[in-house]
C-alpha positions as CSV (number, residue, x, y, z in Angstrom):
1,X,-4.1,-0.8,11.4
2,X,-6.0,-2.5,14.2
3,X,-5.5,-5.6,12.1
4,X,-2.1,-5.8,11.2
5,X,0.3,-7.7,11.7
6,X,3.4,-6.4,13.0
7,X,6.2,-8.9,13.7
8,X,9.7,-8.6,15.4
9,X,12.7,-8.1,13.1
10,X,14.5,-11.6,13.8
11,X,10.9,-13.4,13.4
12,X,10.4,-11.7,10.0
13,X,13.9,-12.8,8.7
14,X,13.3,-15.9,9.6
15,X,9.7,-16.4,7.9
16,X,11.4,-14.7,4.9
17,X,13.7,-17.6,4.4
18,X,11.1,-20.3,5.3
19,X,8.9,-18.4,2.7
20,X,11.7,-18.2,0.1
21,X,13.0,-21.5,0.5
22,X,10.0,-23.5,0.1
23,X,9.0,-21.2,-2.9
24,X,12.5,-21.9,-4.8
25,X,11.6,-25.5,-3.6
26,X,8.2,-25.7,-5.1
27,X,9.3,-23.5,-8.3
28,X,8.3,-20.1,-7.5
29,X,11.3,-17.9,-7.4
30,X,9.7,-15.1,-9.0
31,X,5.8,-15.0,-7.6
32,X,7.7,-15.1,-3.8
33,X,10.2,-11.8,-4.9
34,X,6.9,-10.6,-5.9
35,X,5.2,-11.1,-2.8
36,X,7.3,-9.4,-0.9
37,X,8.1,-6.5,-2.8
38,X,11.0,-6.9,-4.0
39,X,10.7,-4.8,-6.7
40,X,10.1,-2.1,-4.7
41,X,12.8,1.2,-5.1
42,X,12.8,1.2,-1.4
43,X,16.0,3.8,-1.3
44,X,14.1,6.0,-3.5
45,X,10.5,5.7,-1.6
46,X,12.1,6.3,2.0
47,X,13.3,9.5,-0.1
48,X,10.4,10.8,-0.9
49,X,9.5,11.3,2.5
50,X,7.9,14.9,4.0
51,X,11.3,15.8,6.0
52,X,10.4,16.4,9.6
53,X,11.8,15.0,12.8
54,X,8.6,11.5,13.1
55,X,8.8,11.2,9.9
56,X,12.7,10.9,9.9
57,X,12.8,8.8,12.8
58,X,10.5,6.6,11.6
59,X,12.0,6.3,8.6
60,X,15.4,5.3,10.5
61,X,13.9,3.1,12.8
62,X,12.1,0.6,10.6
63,X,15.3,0.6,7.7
64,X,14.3,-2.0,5.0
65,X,9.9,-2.1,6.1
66,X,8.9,-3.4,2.6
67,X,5.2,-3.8,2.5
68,X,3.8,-7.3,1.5
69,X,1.4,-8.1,-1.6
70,X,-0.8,-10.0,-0.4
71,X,-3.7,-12.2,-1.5
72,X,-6.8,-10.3,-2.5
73,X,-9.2,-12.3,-1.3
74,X,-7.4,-13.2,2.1
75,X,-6.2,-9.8,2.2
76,X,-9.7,-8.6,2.4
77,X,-11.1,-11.2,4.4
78,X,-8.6,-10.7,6.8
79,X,-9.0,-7.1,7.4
80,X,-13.0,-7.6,7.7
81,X,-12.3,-9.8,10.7
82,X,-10.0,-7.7,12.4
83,X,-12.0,-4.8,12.8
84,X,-11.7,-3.7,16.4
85,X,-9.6,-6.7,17.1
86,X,-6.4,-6.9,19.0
87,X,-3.0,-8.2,16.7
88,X,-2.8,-11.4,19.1
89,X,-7.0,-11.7,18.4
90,X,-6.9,-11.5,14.5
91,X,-4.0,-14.6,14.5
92,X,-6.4,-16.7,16.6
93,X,-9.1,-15.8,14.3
94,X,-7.1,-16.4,10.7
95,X,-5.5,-19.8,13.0
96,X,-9.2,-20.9,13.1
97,X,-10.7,-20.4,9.9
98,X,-7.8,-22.0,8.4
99,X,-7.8,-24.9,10.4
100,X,-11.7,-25.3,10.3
101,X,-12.4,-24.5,6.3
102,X,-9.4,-24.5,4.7
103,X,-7.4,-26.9,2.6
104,X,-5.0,-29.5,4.2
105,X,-1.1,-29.2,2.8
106,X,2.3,-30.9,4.2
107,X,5.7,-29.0,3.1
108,X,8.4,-30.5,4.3
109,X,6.5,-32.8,6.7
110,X,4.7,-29.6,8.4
111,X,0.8,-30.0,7.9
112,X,-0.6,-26.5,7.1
113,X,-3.8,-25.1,6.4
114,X,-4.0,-22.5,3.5
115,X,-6.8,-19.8,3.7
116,X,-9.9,-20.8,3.1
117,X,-11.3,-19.1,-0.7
118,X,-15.1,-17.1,-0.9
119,X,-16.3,-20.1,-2.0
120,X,-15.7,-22.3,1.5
121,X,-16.5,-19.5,3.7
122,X,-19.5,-18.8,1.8
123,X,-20.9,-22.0,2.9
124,X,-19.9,-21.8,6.0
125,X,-22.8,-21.0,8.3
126,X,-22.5,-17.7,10.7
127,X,-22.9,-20.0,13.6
128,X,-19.8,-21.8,12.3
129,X,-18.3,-18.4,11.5
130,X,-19.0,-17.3,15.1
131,X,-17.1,-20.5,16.4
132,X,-14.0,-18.7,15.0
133,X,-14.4,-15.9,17.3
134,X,-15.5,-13.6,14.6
135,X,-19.0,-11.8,17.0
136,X,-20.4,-10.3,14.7
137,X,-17.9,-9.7,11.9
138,X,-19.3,-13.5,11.0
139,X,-22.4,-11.9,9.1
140,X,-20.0,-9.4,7.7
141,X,-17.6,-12.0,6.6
142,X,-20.2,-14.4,5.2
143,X,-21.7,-11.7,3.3
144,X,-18.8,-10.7,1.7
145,X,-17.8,-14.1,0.4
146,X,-21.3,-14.5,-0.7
147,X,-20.6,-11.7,-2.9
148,X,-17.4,-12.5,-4.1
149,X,-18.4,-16.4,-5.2
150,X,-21.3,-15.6,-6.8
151,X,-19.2,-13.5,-9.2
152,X,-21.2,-10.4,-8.3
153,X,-17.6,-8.9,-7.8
154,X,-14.6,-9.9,-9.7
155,X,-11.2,-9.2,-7.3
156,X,-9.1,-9.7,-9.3
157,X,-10.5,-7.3,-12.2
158,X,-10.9,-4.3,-9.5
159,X,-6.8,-3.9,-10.6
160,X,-8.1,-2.2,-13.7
161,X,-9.5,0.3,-11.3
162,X,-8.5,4.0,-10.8
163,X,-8.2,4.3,-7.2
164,X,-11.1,6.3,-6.3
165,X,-13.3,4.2,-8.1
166,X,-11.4,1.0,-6.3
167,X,-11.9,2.2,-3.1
168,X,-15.7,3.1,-4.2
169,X,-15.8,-0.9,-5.0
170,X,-14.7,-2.4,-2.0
171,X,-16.5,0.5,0.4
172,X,-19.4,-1.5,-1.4
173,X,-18.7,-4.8,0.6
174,X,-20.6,-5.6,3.7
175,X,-18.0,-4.8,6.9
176,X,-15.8,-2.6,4.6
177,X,-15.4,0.8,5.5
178,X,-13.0,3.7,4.3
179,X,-9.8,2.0,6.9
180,X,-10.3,-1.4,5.7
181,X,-10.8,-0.2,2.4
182,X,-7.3,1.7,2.7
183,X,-5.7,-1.3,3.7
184,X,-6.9,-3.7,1.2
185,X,-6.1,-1.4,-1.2
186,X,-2.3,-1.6,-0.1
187,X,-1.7,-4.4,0.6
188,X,-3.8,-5.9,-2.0
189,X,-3.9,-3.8,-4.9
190,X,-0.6,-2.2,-4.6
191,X,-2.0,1.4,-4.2
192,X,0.8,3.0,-2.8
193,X,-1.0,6.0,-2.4
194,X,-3.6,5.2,0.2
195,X,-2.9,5.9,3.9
196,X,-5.1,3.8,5.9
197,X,-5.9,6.0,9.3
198,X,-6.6,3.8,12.5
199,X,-6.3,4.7,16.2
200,X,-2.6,4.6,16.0
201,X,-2.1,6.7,12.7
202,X,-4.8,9.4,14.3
203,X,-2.8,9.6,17.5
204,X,0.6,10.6,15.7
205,X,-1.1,12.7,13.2
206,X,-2.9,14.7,16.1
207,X,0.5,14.8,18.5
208,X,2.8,15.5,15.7
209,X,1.4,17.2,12.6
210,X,-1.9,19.1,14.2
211,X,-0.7,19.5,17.9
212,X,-1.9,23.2,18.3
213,X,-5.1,22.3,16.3
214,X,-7.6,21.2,18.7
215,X,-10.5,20.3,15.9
216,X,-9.8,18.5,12.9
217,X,-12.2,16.2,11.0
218,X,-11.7,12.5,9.8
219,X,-12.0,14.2,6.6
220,X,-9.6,16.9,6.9
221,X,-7.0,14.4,8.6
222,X,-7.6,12.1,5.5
223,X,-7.2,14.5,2.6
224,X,-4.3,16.2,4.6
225,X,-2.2,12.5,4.5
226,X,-3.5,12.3,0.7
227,X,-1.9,15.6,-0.3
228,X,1.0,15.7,2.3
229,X,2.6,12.3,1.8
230,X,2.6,11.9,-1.9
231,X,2.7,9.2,-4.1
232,X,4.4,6.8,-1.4
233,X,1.5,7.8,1.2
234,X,1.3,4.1,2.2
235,X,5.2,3.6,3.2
236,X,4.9,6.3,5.3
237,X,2.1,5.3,6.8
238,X,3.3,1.8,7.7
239,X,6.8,3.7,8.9
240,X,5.2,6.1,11.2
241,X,2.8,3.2,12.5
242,X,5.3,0.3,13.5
243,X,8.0,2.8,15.0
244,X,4.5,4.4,17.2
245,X,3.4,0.9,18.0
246,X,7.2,-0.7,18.9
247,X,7.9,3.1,20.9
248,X,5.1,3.2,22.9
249,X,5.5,-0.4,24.2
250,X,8.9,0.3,25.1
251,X,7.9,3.4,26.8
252,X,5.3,0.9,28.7
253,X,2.3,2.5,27.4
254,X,-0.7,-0.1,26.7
255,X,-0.7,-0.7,22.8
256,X,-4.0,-2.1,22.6
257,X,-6.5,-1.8,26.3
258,X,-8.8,0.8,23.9
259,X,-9.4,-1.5,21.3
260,X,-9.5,-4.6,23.5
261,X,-12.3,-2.7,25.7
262,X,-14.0,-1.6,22.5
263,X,-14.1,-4.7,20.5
264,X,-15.5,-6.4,23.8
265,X,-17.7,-4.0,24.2
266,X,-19.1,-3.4,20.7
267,X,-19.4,-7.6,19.9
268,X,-21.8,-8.0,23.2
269,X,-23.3,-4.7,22.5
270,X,-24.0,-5.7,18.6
271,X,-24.9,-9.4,19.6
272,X,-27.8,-8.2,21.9
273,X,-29.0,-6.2,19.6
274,X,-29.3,-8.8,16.8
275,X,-30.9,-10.9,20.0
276,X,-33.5,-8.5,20.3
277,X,-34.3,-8.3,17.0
278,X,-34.8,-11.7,16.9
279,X,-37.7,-11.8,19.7
């Protein structure tokens, strides 16, 4: 995804232990195991693979890739500000809100800033969203947690939820679209099955799966990766996207100029518009 964050093996190990020390410290052995997936047959997912050559070397390359559960509101909120956003733009942006709205903590004499909940972004104004760098995923944003405070949505009881009618849910959500809606189901919800397509996802789908197929749909890519992939869908989609992302840098190809240009484009394209609207 556009938004995700995709961090170098030695950095990970090393927020690992930070993360699972100061969870044994503060009591929470088994919520941190659960966070990051421990539980997860990871021999028995990276089996269940479709056997072909990206799949394998993807699978090979990113040995032990577990993928994160993750907060549901931060997971979502996240994901709704990184739309068309750079990796090294959506850690600026989380940096800020947290540092602007959210709550104050020191562990271990470190000040932090947890993620601010629906409820303090929700007063936030979208002028103070804005000052975030959020353009105009601030209305989005704001809108969302308006949503989500008021109690018109409950997050937390969406688990209940089949996936179709999950997805259904969230598509619901001002600034959430099918992708994001992928995402937050993964990373959120634990739906192993969805397979979030970005730029990325599209471009190894196209090269390596659909090469002498010059037209295929957003549709027909999607329910192709829902059928093909099976019930681990969303393991094989993060496999195949960190091994494309960390190849293609090595092979000096820009990762990101498209969706810099874009997201530059689209914010002062979407702000003058709202401007003009305005007169």
């Amino acid at each position: 995804m556009d938004g995700r964050l995709v961090i170098d093996s030695a950095v990970l190990l090393l927020y690992f232990v930070l993360i699972i020390s100061i969870g044994l410290y503060m009591g929470r052995k088994e919520e941190n195991l659960a966070d990051f997936a421990l539980d997860h047959p990871l021999a028995q997912i990276c089996a269940s693979f479709p056997a072909n050559p990206i799949m394998t070397a993807a699978r090979d390359f990113c040995r032990g890739l577990r993928i994160i559960r993750q907060p549901k509101w931060e997971c979502l909120a996240t994901f709704i500000c990184s739309s068309m956003k750079q990796v090294a733009h959506i850690r600026q942006i989380s940096a800020a809100l947290r540092n602007r709205f959210g709550d104050q903590r020191e562990i271990g004499g470190c000040v932090l800033h947890t993620f601010p909940s629906a409820q303090q972004i929700a007063r936030a104004s979208e002028k103070q969203l804005r000052e975030c760098a959020l353009g105009y995923r601030a209305r989005n944003l704001r809108a969302t947690a308006q949503v989500v405070s008021s109690g018109q949505c409950n997050l937390e009881a969406w688990s209940a939820l089949p996936d179709a009618e999950l997805r259904e849910h969230l598509c619901a959500l001002p600034g959430v679209g099918a992708k994001i809606a992928n995402c937050v189901m993964l990373f959120a919800y634990d739906r192993l099955r969805a397979f979030p397509i970005d730029v990325w996802i599209e471009r190894v789908l196209r090269q390596h799966y659909f090469a002498r197929r010059k037209k295929m749909t957003a549709r027909q890519l999607r329910e192709f990766c829902e059928t093909y992939f099976g019930e681990h869908a969303g393991y094989a989609q993060q496999y195949l996207f960190h091994h494309a992302r960390v190849t293609m840098r090595k092979s000096g190809v820009s990762r990101d100029s498209s969706t810099t240009l874009r997201s530059a484009r689209n914010d002062k394209q979407k702000d003058a518009r709202r401007r003009k609207a305005q007169i």
